[in-house]
C-alpha positions as CSV (number, residue, x, y, z in Angstrom):
1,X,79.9,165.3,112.9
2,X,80.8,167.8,110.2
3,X,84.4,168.8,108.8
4,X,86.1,170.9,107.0
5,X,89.3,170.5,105.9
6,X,92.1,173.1,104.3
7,X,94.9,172.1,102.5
8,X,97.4,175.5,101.9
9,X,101.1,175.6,100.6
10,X,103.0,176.2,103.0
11,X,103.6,180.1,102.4
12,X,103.5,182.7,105.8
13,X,100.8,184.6,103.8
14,X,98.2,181.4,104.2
15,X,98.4,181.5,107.6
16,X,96.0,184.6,108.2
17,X,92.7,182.8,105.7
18,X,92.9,179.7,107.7
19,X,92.8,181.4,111.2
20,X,90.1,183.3,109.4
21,X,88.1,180.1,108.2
22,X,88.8,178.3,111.2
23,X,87.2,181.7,113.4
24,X,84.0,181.8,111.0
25,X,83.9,177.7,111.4
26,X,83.6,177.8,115.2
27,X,81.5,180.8,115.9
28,X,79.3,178.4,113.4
29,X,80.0,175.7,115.9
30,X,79.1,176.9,118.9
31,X,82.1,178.3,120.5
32,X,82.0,181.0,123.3
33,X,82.5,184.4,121.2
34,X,84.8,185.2,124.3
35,X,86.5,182.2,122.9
36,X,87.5,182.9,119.4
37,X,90.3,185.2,120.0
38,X,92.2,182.6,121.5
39,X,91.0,179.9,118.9
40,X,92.7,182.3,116.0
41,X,95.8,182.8,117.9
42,X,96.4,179.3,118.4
43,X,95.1,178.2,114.9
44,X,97.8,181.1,113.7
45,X,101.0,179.8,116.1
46,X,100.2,175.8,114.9
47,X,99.8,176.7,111.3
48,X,102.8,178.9,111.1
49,X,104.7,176.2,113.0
50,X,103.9,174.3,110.4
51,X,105.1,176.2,107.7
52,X,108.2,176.3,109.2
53,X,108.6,173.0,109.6
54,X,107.6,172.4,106.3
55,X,109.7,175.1,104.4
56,X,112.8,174.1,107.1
57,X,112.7,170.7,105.5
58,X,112.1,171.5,102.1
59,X,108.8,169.7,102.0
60,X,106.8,171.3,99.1
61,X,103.3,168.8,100.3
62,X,100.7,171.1,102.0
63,X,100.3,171.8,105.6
64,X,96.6,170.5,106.3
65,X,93.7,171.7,108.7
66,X,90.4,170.0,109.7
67,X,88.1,171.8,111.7
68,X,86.1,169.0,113.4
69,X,82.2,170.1,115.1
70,X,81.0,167.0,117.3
71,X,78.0,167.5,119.4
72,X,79.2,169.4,122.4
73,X,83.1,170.5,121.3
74,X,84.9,171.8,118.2
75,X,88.2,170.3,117.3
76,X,90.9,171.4,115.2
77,X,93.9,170.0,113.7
78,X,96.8,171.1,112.3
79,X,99.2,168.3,110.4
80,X,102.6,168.9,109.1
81,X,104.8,166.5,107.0
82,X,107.9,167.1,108.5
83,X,109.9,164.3,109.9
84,X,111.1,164.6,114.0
85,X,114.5,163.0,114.6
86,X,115.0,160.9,117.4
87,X,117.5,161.5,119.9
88,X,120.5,159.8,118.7
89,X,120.1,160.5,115.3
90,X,122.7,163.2,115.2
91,X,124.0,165.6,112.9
92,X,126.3,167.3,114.6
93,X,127.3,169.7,112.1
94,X,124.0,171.1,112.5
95,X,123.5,171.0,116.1
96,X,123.2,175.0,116.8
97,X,120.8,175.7,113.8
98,X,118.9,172.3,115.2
99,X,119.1,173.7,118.8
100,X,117.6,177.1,118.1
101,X,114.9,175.5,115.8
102,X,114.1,173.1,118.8
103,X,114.0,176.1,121.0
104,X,111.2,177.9,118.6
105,X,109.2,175.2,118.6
106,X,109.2,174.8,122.2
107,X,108.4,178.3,122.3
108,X,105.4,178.0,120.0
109,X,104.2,174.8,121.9
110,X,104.0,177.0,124.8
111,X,102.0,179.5,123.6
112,X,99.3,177.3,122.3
113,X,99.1,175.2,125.5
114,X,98.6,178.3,127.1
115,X,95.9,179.6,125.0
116,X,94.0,176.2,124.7
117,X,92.8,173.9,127.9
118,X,92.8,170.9,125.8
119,X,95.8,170.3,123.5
120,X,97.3,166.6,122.1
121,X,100.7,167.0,119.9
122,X,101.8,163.8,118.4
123,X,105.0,164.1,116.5
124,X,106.8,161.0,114.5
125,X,109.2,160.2,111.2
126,X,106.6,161.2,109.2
127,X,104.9,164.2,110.6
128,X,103.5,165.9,113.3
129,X,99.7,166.9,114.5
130,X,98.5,169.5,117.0
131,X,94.6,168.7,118.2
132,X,93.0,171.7,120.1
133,X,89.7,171.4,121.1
134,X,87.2,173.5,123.1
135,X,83.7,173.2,124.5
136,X,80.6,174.4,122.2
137,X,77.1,175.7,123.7
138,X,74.1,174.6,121.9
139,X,72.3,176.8,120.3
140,X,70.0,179.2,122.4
141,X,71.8,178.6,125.5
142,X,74.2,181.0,127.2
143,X,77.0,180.7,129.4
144,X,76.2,182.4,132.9
């Protein structure tokens, strides 16, 4: 199994190198070519999730990437720092700022869910992480 990993501040402008690296890393892997479009479009919508999450919460740590190769799929994820509240926790003088923020996220959710088949988001107090994965051919073989 071979990784890489990215580690970028979370600034909009870092967003376009790692769909970049993560594009180069799984044509190297074995993805479908037909595939990759859809691989940077969903590496772009979680990493610039998690730059907003980050720079909504003031979190100056980095949002991280690893770009996982197994034998017959490519996996990457994309961590945040930001903390989820809990229903309950409520600060309601925030509520409408909270709701549309909810609303965007939702919103970018959706549009990786429907670019990847197999997506795991885990969210908690001390971060989130979005886990996209797609199938890989081995070398020499095509897809019919």
């Amino acid at each position: 199994m071979a990784t890489v990993e990215l580690r970028f501040s979370a600034l909009p402008e870092h967003v376009r190198t790692a769909r970049l690296v993560a594009a180069a890393v799984a044509r190297r892997a074995g993805v479908d070519e037909a595939v990759l479009d859809e691989v940077r479009l969903a590496v772009g919508e979680a990493c610039s999730r998690a730059v907003g999450l980050h720079q909504g919460a003031g979190i100056t740590e980095p949002v991280r990437v690893a770009l996982i190769e197994d034998e017959k799929q490519f996996s990457i994820e994309v961590g945040d720092d930001a903390p989820r509240s809990t229903p309950g926790d409520g600060a309601s003088g925030a509520s409408a700022e909270a709701d549309v923020e909810a609303e965007e996220d939702e919103m970018g959710l959706a549009v990786i869910s429907g670019l990847v088949d197999d997506v795991e988001v885990t969210a908690g107090e001390y971060g989130g992480l979005i886990r996209m994965t797609w199938p890989t051919v081995p070398p020499g073989v095509g897809l019919t």
